[in-house]
C-alpha positions as CSV (number, residue, x, y, z in Angstrom):
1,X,3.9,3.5,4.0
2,X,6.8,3.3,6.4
3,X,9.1,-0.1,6.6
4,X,8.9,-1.7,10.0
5,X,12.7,-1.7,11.2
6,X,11.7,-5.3,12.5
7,X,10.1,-6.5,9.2
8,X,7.4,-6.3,7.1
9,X,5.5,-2.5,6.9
10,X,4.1,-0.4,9.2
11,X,0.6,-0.3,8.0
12,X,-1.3,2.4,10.2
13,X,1.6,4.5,9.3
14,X,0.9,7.5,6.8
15,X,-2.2,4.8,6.2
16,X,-5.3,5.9,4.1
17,X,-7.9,5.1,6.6
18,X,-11.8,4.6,6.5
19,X,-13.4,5.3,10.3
20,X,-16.8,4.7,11.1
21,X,-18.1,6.1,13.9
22,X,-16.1,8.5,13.9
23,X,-17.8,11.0,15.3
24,X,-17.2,10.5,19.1
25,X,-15.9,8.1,21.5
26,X,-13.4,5.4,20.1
27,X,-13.8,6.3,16.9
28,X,-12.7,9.5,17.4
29,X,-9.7,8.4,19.0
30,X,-8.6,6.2,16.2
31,X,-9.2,8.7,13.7
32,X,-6.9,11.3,15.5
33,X,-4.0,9.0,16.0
34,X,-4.1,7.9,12.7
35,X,-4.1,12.0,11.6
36,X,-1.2,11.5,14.3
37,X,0.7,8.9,12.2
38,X,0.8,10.8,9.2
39,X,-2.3,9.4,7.7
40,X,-5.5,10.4,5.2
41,X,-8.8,9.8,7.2
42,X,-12.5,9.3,5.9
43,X,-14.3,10.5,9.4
44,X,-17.8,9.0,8.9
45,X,-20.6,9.2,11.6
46,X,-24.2,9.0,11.0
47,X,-24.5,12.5,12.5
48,X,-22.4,14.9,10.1
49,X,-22.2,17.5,12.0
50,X,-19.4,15.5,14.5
51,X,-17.8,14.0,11.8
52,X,-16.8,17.1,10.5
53,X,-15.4,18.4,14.1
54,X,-13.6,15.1,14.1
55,X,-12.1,16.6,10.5
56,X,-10.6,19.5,12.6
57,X,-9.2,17.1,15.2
58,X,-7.4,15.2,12.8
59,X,-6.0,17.8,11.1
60,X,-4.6,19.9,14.4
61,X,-3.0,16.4,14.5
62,X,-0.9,16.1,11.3
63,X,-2.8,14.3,9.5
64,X,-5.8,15.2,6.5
65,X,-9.2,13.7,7.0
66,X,-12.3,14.3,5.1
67,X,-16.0,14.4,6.5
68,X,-18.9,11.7,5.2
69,X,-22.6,10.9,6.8
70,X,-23.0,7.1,7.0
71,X,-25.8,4.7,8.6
72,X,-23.7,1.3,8.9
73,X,-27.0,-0.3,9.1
74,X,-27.4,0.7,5.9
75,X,-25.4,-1.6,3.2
76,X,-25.8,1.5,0.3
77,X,-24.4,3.9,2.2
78,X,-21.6,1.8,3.4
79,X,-21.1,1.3,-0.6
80,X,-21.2,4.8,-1.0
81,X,-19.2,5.4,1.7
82,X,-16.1,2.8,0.1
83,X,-16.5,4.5,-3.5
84,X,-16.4,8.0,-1.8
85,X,-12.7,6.7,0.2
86,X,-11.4,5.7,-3.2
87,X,-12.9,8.6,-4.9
88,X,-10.6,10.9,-2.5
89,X,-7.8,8.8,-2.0
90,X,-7.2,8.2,-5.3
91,X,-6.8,4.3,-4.8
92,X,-8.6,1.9,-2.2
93,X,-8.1,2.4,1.2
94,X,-5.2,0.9,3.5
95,X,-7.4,0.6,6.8
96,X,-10.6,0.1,7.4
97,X,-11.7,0.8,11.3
98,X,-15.4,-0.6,11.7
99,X,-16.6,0.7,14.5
100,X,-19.8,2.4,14.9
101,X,-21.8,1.2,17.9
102,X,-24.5,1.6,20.8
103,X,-25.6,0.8,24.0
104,X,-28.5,-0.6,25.5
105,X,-29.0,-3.1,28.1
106,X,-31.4,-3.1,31.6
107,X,-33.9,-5.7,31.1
108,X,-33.5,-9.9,30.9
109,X,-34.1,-11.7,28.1
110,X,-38.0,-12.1,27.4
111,X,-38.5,-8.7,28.9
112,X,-36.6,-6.5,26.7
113,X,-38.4,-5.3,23.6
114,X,-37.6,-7.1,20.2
115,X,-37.4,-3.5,18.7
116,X,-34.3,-2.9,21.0
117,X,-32.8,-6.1,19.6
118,X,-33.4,-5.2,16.2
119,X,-31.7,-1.6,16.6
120,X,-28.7,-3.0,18.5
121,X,-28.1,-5.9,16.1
122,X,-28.9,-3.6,13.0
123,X,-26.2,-1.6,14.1
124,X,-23.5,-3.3,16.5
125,X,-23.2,-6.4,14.1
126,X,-24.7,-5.7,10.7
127,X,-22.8,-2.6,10.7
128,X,-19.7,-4.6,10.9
129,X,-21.0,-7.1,8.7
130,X,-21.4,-4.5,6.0
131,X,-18.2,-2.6,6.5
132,X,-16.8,-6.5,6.3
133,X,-18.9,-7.1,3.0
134,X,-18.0,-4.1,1.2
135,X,-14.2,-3.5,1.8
136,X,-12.7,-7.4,2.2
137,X,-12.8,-7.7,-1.1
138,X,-11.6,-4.9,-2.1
139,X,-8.3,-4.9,0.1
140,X,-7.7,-8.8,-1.2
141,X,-7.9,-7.4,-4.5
142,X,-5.1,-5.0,-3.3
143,X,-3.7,-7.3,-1.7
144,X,-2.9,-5.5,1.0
145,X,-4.0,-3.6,4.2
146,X,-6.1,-4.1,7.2
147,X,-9.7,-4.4,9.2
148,X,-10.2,-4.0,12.2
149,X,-13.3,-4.4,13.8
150,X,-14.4,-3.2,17.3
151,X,-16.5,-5.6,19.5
152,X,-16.1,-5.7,23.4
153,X,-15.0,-7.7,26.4
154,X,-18.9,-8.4,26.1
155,X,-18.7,-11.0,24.0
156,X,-17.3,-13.1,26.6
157,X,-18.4,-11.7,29.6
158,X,-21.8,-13.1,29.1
159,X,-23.2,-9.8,31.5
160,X,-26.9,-10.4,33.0
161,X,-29.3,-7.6,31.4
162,X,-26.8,-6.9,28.3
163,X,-28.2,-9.7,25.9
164,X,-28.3,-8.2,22.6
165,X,-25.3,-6.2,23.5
166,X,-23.5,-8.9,24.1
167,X,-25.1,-10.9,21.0
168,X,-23.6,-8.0,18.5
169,X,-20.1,-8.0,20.2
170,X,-20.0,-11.6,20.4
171,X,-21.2,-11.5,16.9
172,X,-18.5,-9.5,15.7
173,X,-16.0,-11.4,17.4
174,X,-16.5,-14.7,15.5
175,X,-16.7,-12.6,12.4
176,X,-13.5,-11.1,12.6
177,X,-12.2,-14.7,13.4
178,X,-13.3,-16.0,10.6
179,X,-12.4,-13.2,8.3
180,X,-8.9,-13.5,9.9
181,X,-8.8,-17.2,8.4
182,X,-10.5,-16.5,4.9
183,X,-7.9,-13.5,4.4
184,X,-4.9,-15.7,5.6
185,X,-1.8,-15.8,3.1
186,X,-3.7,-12.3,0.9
187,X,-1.9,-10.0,2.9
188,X,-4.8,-8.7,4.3
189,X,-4.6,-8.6,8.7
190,X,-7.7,-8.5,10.9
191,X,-7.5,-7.7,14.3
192,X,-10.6,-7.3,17.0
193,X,-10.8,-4.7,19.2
194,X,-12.3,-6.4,22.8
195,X,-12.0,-3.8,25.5
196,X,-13.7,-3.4,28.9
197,X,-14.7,-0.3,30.4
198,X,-14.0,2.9,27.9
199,X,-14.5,6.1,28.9
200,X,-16.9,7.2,26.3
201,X,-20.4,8.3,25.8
202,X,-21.5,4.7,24.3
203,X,-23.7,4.3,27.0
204,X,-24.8,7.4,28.6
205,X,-28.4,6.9,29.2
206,X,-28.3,3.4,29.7
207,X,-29.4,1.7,32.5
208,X,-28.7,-2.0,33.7
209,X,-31.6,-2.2,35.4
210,X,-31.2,-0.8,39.3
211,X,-29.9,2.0,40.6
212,X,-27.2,0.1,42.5
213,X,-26.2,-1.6,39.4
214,X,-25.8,1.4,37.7
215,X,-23.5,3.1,40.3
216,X,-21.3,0.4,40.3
217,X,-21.2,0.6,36.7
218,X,-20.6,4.4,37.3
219,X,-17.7,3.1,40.1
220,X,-16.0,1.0,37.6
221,X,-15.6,3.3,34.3
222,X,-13.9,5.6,36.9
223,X,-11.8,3.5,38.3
224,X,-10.8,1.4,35.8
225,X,-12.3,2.9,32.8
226,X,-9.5,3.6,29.7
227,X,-9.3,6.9,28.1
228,X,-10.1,6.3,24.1
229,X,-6.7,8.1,23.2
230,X,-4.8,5.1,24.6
231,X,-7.6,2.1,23.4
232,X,-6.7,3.7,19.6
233,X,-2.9,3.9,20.2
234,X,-2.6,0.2,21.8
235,X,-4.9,-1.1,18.8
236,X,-2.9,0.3,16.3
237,X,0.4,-0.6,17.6
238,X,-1.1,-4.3,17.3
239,X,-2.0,-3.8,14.1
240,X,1.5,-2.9,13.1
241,X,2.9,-6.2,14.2
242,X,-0.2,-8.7,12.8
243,X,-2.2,-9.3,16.4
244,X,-5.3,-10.9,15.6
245,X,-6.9,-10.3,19.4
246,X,-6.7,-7.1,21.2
247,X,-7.7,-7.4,25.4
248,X,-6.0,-3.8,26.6
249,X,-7.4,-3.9,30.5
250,X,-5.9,-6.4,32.9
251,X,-9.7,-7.2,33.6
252,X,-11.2,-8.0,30.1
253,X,-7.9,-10.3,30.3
254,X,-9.1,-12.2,33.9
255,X,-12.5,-12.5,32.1
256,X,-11.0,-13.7,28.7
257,X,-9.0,-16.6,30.8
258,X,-11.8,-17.3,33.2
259,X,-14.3,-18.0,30.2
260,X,-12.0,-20.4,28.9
261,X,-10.7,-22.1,31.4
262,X,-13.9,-22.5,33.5
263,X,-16.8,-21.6,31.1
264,X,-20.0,-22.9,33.4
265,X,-18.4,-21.9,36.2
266,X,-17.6,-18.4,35.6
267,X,-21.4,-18.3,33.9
268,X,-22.6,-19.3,36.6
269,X,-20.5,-16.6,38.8
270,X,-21.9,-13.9,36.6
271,X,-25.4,-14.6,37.4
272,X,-24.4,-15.0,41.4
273,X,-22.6,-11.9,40.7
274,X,-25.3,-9.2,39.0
275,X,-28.3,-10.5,41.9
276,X,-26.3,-9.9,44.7
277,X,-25.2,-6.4,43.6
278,X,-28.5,-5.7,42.8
């Protein structure tokens, strides 16, 4: 692990790193620039088969990475998935990355199926929950290292139609907040990961409801929509110098100060906002 010239260690340099995830999107991206940084990489998705072209990626980039099936929803096989890291790394890992996520979202609260709930809370937040569960303890023990968690500008943007979306990212935001303060003084860093629009593939297929809504959704991932290369690099730069909160986009950062400044307000905006673009 690299010294930080301005104190303290580099840690996602040459890092041994666990992805979720990994397979696409985001957590692709972070599993790349780590390979980029000089690091090991444990690329697990719940669909192999992009996991292991994730494998390649990393390894055109510098870096060595090996290719595991997980279901996050799962807590065995994010067990598995921990003993399998310290089985090839030799020693726990550095760097955990939770991440693995979906999308869904169209109808209001009431109408959309508990089923849908279920899935996106089984995933999005007990995902998290487990990866949380099974490594914390193990970095304290190390006394060393990172998590970092991956939630959204949902989880204070309160969007009409996104409920249990924005119930798992909120979720995992007070999680990481409160992991942040149990691991304070070990060693251990948290940081959250709350972007806004991200140009991946999280929610192709989804709709919000009307086709109006959805093209402006369309409008807005192209126009102001981040490339997953450069959510990863940011992210890990904060991690190097012990950020707890990461808001990249200038807009997740209007909507982060309008929550908290004027919370019914803004709610009440949000509502205004979604009928009359609908």
């Amino acid at each position: 692990m690299r010294l930080n010239p301005f104190g303290g260690s580099r840690r996602t340099q040459q890092a041994d790193a666990v992805v979720t995830g990994a397979g696409s999107g985001i957590g692709r991206a972070f599993a790349v620039e780590l390979g980029r940084r000089g690091g090991r990489v444990i690329c697990s998705d719940i669909d192999a088969e992009r996991a292991r072209e994730t494998v390649e990626l990393v390894s055109a980039a510098g870096g060595k990475a090996f290719d595991t099936g997980c279901d996050v929803s799962r807590i065995e096989q994010v067990e598995a998935l921990a003993n399998t890291a310290e089985q090839w790394f030799g020693k726990p890992a550095d760097l955990v990355v939770n991440n693995a996520g979906i999308g869904r979202g169209g109808e209001v609260i009431g109408d959309a199926p508990l089923r849908e709930w279920h899935q996106v809370l089984d995933i999005n937040l007990w995902g998290v929950i487990h990866g949380c569960h099974v490594f914390a303890p193990r970095l304290r023990a190390a006394g060393h290292g990172n998590i970092v968690n991956v939630a959204s500008a949902a989880a204070f943007g309160v969007a009409p139609r996104m409920a249990a979306y924005n119930v798992s990212k909120a979720g995992v935001l007070a999680l990481s907040e409160t992991l942040a303060a149990e691991l304070s003084g070990t060693g251990v860093g948290v940081t959250v990961l709350c972007p806004t629009a991200v140009k991946t593939n999280i929610l192709q297929g989804v709709s919000v409801g009307s086709e109006s809504m959805d093209e402006w959704g369309d409008r807005l991932l192209r126009w102001t929509g981040r490339e997953p290369a450069a959510i990863a690099r940011t992210t890990l730069d904060a991690v190097d110098h012990g950020r707890l909160y990461v808001v990249p986009q200038f807009e997740a950062k209007v909507i982060w100060q309008s929550k908290r400044l004027l919370p019914q307000q803004y709610t009440r905006a949000a509502g205004l906002l979604e009928r009359l673009v609908r």
